[in-house]
Structure formats: structure tokens, C-alpha cells
mmCIF file of the N, C-alpha and C atoms, coordinates in Angstrom:
data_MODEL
# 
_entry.id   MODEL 
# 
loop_
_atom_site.group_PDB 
_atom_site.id 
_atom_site.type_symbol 
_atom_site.label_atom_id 
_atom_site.label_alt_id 
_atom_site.label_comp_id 
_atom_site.label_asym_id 
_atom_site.label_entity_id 
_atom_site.label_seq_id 
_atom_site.pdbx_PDB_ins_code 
_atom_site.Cartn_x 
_atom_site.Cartn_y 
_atom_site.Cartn_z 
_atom_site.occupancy 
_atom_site.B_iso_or_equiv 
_atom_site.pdbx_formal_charge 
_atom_site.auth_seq_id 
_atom_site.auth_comp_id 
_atom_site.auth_asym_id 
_atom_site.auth_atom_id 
_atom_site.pdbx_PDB_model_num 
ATOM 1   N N  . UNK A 1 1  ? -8.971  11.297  -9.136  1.00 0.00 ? 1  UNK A N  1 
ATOM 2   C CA . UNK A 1 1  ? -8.118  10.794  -8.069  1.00 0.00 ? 1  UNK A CA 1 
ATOM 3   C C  . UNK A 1 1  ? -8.962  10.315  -6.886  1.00 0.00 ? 1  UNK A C  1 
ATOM 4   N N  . UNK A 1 2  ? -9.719  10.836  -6.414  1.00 0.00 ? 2  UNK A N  1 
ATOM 5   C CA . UNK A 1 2  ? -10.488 10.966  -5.363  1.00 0.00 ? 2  UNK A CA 1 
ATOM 6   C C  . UNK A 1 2  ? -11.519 9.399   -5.537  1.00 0.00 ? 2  UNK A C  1 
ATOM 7   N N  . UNK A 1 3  ? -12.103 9.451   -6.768  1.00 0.00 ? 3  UNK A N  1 
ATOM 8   C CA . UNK A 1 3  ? -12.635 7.810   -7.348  1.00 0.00 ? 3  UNK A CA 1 
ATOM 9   C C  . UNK A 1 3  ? -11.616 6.949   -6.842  1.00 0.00 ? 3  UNK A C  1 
ATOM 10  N N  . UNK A 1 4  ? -10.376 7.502   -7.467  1.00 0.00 ? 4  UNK A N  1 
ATOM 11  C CA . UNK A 1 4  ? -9.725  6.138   -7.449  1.00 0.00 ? 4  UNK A CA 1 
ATOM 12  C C  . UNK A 1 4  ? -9.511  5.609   -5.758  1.00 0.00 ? 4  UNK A C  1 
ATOM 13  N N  . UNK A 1 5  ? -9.222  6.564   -5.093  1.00 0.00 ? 5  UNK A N  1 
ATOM 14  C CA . UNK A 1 5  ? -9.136  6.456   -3.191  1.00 0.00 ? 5  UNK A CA 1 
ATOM 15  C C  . UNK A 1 5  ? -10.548 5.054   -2.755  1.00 0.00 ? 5  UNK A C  1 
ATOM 16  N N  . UNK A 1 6  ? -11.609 6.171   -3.524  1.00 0.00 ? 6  UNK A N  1 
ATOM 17  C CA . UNK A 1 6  ? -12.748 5.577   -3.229  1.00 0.00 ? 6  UNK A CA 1 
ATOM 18  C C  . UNK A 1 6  ? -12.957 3.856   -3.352  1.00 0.00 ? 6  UNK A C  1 
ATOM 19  N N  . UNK A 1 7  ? -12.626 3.527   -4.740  1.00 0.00 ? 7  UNK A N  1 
ATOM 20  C CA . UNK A 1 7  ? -12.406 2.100   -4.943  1.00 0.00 ? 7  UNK A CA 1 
ATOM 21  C C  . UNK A 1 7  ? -11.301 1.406   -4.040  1.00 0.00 ? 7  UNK A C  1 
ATOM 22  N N  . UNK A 1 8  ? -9.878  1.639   -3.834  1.00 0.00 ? 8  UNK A N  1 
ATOM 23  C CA . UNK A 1 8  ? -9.533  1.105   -3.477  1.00 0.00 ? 8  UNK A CA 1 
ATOM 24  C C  . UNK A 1 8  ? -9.862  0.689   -1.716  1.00 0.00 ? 8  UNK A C  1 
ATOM 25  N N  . UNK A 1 9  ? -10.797 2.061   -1.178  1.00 0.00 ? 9  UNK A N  1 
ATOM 26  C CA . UNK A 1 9  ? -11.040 1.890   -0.126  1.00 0.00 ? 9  UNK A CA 1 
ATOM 27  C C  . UNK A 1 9  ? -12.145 0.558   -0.027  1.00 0.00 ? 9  UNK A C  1 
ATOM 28  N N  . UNK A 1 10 ? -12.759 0.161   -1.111  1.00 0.00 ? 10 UNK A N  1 
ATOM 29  C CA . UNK A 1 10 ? -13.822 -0.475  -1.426  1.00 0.00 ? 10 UNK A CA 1 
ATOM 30  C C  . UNK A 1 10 ? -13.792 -1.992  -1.243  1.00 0.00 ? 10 UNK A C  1 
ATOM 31  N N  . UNK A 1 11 ? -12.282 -1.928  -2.126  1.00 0.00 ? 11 UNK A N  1 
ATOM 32  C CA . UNK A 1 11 ? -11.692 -2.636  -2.570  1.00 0.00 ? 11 UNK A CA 1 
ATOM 33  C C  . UNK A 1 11 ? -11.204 -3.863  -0.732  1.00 0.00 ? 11 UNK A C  1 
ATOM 34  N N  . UNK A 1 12 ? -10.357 -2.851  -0.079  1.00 0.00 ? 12 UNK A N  1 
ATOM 35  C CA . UNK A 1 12 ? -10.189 -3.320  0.967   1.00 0.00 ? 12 UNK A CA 1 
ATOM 36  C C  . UNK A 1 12 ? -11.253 -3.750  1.789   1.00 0.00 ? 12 UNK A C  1 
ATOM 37  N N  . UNK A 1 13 ? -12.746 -3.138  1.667   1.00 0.00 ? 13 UNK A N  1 
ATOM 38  C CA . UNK A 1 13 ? -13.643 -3.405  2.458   1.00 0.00 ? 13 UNK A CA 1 
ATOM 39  C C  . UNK A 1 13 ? -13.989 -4.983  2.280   1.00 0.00 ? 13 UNK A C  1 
ATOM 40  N N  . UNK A 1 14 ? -14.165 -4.942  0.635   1.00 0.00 ? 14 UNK A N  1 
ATOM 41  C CA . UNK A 1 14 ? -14.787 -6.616  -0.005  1.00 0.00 ? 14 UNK A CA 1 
ATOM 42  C C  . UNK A 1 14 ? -13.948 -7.582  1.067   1.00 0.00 ? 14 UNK A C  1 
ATOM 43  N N  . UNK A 1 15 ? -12.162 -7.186  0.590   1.00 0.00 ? 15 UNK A N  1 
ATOM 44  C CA . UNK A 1 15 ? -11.344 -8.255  1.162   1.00 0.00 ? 15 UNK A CA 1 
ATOM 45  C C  . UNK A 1 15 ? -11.536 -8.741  2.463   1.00 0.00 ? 15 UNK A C  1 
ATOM 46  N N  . UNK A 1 16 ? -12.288 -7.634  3.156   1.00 0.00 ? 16 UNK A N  1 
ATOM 47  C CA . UNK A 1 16 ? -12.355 -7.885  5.012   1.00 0.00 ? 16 UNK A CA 1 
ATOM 48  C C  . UNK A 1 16 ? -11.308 -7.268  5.461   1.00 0.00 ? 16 UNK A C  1 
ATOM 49  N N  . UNK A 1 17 ? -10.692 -6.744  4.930   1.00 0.00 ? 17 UNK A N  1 
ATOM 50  C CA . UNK A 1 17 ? -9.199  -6.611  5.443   1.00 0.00 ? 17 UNK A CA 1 
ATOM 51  C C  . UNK A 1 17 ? -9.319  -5.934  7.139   1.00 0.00 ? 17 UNK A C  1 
ATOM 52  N N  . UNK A 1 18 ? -9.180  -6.860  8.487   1.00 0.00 ? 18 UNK A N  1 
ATOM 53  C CA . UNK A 1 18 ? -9.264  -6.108  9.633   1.00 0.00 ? 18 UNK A CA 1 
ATOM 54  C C  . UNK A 1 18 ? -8.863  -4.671  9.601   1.00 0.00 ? 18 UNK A C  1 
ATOM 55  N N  . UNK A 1 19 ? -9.744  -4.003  10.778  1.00 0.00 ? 19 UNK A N  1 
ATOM 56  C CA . UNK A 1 19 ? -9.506  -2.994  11.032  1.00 0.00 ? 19 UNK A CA 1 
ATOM 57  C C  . UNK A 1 19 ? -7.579  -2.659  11.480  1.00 0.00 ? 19 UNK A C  1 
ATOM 58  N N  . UNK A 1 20 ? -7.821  -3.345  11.990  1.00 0.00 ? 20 UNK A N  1 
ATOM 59  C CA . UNK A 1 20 ? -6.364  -3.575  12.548  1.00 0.00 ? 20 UNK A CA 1 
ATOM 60  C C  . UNK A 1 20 ? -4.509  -3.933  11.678  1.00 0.00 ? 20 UNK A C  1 
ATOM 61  N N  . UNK A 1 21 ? -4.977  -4.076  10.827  1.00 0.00 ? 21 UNK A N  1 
ATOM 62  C CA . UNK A 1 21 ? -4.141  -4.164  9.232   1.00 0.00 ? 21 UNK A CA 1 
ATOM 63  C C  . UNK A 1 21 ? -4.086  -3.233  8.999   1.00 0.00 ? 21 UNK A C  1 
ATOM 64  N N  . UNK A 1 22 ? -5.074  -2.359  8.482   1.00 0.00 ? 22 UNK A N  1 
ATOM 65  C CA . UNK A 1 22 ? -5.310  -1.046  7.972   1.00 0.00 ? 22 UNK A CA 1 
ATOM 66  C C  . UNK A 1 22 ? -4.471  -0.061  8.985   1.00 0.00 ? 22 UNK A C  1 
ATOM 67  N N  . UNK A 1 23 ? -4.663  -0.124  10.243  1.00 0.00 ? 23 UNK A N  1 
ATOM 68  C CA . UNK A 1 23 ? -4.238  0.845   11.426  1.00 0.00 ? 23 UNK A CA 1 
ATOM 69  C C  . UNK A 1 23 ? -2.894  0.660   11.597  1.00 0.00 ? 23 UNK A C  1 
ATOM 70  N N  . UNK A 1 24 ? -2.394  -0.841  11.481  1.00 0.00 ? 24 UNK A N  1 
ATOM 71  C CA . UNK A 1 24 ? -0.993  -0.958  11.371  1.00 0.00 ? 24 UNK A CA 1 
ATOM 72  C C  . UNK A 1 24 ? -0.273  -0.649  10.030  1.00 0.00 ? 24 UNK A C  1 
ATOM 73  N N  . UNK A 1 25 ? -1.249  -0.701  8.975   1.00 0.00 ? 25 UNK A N  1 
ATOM 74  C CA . UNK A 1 25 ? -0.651  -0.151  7.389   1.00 0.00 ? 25 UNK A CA 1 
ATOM 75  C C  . UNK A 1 25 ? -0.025  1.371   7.746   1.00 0.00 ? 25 UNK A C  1 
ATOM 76  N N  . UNK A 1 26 ? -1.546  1.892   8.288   1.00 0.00 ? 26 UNK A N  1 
ATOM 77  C CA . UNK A 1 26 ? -1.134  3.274   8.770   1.00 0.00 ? 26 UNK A CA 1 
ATOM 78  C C  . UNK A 1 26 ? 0.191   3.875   9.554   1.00 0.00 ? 26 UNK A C  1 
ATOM 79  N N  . UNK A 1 27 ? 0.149   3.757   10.548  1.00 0.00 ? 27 UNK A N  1 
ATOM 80  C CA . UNK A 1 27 ? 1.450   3.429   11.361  1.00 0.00 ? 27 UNK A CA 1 
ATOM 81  C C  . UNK A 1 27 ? 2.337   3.303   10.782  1.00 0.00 ? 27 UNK A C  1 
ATOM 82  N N  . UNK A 1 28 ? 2.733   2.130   9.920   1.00 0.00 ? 28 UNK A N  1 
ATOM 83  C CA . UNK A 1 28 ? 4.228   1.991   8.847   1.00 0.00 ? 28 UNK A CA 1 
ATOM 84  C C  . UNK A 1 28 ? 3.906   3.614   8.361   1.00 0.00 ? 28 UNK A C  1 
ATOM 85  N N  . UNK A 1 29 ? 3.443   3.863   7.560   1.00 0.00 ? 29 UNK A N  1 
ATOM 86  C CA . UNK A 1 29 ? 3.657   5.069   6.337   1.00 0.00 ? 29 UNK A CA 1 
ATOM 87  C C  . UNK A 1 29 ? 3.883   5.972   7.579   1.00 0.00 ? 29 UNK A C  1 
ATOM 88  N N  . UNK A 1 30 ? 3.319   5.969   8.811   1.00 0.00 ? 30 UNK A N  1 
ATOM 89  C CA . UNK A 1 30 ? 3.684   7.374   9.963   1.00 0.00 ? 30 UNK A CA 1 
ATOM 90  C C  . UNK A 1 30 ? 5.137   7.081   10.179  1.00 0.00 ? 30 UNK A C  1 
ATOM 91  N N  . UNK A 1 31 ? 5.365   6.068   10.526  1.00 0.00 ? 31 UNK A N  1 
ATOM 92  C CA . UNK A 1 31 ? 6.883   5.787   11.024  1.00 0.00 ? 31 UNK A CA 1 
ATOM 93  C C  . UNK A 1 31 ? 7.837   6.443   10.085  1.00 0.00 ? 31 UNK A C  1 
ATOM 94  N N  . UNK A 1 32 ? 7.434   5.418   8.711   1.00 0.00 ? 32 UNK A N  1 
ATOM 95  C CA . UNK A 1 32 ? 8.754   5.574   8.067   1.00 0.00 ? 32 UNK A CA 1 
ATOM 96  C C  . UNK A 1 32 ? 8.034   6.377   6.922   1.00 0.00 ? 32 UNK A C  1 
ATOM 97  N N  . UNK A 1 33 ? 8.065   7.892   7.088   1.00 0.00 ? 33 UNK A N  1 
ATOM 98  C CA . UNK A 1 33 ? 7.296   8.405   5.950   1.00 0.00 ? 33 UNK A CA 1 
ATOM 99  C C  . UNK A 1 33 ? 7.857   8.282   4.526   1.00 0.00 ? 33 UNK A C  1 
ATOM 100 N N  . UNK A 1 34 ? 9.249   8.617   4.455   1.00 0.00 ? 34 UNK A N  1 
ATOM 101 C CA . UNK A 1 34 ? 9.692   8.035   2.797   1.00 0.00 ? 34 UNK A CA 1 
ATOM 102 C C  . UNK A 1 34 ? 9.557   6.791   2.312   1.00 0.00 ? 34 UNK A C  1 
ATOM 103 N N  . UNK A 1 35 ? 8.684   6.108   3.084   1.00 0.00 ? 35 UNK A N  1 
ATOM 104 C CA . UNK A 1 35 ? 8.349   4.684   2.172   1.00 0.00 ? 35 UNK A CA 1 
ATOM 105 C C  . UNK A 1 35 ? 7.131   5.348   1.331   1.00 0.00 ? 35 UNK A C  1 
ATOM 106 N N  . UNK A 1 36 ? 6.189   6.266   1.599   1.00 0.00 ? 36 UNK A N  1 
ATOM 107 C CA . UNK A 1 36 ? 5.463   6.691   0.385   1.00 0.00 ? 36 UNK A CA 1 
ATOM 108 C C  . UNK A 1 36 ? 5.348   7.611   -0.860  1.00 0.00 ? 36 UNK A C  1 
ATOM 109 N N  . UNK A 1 37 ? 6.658   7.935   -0.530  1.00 0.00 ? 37 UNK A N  1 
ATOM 110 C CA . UNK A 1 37 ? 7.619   8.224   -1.796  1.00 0.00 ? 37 UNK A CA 1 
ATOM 111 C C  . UNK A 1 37 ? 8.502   7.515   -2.460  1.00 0.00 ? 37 UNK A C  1 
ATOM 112 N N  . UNK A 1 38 ? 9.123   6.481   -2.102  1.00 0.00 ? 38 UNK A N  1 
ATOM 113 C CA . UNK A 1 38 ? 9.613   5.138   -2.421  1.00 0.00 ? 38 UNK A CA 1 
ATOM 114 C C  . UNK A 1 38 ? 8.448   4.393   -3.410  1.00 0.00 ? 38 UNK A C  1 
ATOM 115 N N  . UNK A 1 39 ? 7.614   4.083   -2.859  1.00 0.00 ? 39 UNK A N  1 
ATOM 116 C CA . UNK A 1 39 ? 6.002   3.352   -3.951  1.00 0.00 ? 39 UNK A CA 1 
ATOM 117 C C  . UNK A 1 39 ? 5.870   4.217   -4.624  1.00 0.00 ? 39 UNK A C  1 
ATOM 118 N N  . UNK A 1 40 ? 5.665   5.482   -4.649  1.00 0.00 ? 40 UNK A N  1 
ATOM 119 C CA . UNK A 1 40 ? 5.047   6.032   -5.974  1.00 0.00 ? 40 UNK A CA 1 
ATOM 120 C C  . UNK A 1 40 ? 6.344   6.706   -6.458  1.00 0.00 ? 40 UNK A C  1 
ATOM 121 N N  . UNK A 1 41 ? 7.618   6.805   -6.359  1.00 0.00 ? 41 UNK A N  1 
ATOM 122 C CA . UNK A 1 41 ? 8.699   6.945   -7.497  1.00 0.00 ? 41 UNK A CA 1 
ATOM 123 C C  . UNK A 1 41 ? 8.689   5.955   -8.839  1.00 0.00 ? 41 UNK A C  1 
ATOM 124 N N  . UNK A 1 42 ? 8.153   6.703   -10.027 1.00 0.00 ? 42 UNK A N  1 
ATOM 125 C CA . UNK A 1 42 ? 8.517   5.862   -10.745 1.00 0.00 ? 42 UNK A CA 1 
ATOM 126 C C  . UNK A 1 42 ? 9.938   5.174   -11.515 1.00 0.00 ? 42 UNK A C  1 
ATOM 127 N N  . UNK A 1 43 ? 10.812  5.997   -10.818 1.00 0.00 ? 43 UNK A N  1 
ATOM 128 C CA . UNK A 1 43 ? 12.617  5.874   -10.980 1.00 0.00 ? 43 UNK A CA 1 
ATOM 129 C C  . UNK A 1 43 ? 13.052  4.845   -10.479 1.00 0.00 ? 43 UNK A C  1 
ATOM 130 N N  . UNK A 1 44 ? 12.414  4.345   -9.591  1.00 0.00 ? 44 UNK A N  1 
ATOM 131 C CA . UNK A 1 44 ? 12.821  2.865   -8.819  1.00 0.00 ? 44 UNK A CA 1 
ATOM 132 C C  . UNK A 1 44 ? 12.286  1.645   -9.262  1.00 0.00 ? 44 UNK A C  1 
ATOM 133 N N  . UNK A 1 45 ? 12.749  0.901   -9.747  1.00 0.00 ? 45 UNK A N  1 
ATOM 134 C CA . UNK A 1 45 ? 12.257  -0.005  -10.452 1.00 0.00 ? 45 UNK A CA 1 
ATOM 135 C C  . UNK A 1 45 ? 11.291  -0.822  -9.962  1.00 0.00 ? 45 UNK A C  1 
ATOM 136 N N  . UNK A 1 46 ? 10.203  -1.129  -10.461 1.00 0.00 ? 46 UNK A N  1 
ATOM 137 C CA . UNK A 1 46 ? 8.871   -1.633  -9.719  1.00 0.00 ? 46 UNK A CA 1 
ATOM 138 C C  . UNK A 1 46 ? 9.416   -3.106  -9.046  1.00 0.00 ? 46 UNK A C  1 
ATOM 139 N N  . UNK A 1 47 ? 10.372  -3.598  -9.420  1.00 0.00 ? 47 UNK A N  1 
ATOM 140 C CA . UNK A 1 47 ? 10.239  -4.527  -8.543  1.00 0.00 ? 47 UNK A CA 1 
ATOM 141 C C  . UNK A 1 47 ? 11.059  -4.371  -6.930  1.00 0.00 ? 47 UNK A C  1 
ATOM 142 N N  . UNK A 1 48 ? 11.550  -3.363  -7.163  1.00 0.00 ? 48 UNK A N  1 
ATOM 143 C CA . UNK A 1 48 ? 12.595  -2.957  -5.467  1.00 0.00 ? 48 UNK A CA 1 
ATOM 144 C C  . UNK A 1 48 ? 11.439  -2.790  -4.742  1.00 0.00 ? 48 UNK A C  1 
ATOM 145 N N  . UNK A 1 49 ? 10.352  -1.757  -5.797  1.00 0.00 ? 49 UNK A N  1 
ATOM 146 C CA . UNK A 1 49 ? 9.231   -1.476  -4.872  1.00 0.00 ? 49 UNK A CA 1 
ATOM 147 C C  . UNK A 1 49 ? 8.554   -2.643  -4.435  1.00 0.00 ? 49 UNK A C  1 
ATOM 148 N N  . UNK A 1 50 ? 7.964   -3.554  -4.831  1.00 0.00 ? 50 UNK A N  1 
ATOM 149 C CA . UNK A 1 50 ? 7.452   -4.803  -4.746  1.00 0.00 ? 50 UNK A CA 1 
ATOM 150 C C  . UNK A 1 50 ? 8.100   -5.372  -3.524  1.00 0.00 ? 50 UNK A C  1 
ATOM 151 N N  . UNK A 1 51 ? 9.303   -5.349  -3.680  1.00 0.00 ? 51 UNK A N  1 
ATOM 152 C CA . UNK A 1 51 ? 10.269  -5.874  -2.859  1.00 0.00 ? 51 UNK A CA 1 
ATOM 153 C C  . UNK A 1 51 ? 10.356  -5.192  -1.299  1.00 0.00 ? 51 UNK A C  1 
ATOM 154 N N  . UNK A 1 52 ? 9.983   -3.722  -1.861  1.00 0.00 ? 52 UNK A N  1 
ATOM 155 C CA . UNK A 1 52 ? 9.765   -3.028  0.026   1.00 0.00 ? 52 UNK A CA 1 
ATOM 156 C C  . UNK A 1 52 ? 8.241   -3.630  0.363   1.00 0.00 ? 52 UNK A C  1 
ATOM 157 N N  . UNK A 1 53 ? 7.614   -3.332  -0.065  1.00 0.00 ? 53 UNK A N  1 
ATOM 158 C CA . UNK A 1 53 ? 5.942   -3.805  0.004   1.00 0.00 ? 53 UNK A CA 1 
ATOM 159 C C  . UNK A 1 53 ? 6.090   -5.269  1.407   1.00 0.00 ? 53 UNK A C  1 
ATOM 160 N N  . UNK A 1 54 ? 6.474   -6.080  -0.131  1.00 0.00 ? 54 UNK A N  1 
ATOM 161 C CA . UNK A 1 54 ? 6.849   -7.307  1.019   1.00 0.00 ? 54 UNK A CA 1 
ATOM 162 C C  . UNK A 1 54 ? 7.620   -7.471  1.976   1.00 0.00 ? 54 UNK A C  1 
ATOM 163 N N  . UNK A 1 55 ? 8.538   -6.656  2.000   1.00 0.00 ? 55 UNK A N  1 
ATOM 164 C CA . UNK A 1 55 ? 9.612   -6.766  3.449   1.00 0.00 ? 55 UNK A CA 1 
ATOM 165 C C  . UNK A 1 55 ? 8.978   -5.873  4.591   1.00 0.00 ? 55 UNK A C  1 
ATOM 166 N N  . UNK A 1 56 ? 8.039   -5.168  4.301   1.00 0.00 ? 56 UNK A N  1 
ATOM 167 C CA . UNK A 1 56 ? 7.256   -4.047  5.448   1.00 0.00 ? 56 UNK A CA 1 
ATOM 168 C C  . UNK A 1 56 ? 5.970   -4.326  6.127   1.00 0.00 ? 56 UNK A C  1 
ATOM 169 N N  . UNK A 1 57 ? 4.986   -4.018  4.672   1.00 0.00 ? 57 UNK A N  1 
ATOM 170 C CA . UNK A 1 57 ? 3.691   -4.472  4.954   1.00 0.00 ? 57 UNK A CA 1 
ATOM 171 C C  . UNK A 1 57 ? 2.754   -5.496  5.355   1.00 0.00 ? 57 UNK A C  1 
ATOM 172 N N  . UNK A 1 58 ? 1.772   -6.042  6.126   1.00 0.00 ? 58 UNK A N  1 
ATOM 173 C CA . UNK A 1 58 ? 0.976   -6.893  6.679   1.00 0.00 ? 58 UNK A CA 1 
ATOM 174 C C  . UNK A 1 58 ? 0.502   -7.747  4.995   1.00 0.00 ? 58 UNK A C  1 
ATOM 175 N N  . UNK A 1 59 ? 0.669   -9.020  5.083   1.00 0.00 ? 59 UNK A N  1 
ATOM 176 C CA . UNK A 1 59 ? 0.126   -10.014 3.977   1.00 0.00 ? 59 UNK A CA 1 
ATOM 177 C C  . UNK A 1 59 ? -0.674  -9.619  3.737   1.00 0.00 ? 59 UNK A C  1 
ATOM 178 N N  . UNK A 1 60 ? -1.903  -8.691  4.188   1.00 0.00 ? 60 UNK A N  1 
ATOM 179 C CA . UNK A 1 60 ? -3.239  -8.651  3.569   1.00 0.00 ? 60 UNK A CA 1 
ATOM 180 C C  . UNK A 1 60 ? -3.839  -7.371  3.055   1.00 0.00 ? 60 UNK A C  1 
ATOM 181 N N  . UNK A 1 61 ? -2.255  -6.344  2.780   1.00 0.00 ? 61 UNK A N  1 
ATOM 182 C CA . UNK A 1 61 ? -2.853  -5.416  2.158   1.00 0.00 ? 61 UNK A CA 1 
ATOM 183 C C  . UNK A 1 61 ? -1.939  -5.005  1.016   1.00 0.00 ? 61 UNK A C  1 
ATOM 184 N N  . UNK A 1 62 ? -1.034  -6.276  1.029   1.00 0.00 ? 62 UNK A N  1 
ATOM 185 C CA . UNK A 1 62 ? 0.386   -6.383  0.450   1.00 0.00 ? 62 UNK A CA 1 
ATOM 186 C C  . UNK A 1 62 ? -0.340  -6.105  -1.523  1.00 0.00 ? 62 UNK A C  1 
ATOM 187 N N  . UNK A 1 63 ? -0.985  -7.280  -1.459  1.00 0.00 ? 63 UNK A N  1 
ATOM 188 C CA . UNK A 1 63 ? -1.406  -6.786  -3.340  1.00 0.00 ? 63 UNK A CA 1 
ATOM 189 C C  . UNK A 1 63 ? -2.204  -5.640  -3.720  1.00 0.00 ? 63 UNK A C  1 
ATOM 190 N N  . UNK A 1 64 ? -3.294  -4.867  -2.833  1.00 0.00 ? 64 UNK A N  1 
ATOM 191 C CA . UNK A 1 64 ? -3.891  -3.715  -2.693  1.00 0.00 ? 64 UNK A CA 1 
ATOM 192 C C  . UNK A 1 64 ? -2.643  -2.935  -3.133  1.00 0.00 ? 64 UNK A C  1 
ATOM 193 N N  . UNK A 1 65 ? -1.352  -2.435  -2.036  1.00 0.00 ? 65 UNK A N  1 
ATOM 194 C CA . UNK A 1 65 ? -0.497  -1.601  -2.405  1.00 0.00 ? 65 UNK A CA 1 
ATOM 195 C C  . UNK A 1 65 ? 0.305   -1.852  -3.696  1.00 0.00 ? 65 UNK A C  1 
ATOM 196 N N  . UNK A 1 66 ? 0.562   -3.314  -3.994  1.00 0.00 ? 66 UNK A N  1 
ATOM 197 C CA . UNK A 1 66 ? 1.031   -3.491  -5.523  1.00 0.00 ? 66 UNK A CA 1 
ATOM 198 C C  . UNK A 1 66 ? 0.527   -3.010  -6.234  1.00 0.00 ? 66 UNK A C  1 
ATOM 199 N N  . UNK A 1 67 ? -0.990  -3.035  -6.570  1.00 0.00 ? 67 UNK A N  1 
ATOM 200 C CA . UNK A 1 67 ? -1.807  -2.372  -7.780  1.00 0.00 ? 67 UNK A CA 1 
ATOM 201 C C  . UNK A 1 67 ? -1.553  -0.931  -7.729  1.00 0.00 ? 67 UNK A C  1 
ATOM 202 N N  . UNK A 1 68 ? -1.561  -0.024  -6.257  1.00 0.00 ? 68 UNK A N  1 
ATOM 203 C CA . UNK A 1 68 ? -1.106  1.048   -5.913  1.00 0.00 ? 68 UNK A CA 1 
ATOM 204 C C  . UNK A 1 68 ? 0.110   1.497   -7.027  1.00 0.00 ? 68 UNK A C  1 
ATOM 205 N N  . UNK A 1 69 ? 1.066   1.051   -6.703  1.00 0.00 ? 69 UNK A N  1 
ATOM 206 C CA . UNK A 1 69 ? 2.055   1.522   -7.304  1.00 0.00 ? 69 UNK A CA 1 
ATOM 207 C C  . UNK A 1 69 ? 2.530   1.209   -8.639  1.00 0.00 ? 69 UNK A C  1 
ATOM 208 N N  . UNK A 1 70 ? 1.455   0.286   -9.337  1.00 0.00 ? 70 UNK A N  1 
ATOM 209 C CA . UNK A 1 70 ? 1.434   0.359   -10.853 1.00 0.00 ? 70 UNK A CA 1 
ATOM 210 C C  . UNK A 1 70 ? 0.472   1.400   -11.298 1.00 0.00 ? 70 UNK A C  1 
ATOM 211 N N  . UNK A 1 71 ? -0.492  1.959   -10.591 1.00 0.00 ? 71 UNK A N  1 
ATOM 212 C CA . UNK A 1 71 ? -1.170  3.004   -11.204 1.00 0.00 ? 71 UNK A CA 1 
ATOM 213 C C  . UNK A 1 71 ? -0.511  4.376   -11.559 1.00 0.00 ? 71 UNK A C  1 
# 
């Protein structure tokens, strides 16, 4: 598990993804904490999830969290 954190943190680094994306990614999941139980339910059909992703999250960390929630 801990690998996998690791890559994706990695992952975001390659992209550039501002500091500031990341801090506001953060923030959403503080606000509205059942959105990170929402992504990783697998009972909800991946595309509603897809569908919160894009109605919430900043464009540039939007496919990072897609891969998220197919793992």
C-alpha cells in the first residue's frame, strides 16, 4: 500500500502538478470528508464516481484520482 502512495505521489510530481492543486485537492477531501468514501466504494458505479471527480476536483489531478479509484 504504502508503494502504491509512493508512486502516485511520484506520479503527481512528474506532472508538475502545483503545489497549490494538491493543497486545494486537500481541502476538498477536509471539507467534504465522505467524498473519500464515495471514490473508494466499490458499490457505486465507477462512473458516478468519475462523475464526482469531475464535478469537484481541480483539472489537474482529476485523472491521478481516476486511476485512484480503479485500483
Amino acid at each position: 500500500m504504502l508503494q502504491k502512495v509512493v508512486e502516485y505521489a511520484k506520479q503527481l510530481f512528474r506532472m508538475r502538478v502545483p503545489k497549490s492543486v494538491i493543497e486545494e485537492t486537500s481541502r476538498i477531501f477536509e471539507v467534504l470528508p465522505e467524498t473519500a468514501g464515495q471514490l473508494s466504494d466499490a458499490t457505486i458505479p465507477l462512473e458516478k464516481r468519475m462523475s464526482i471527480i469531475d464535478s469537484i476536483f481541480p483539472t489537474e489531478v482529476r485523472d491521478t484520482l481516476k486511476v485512484l479509484c480503479n485500483d
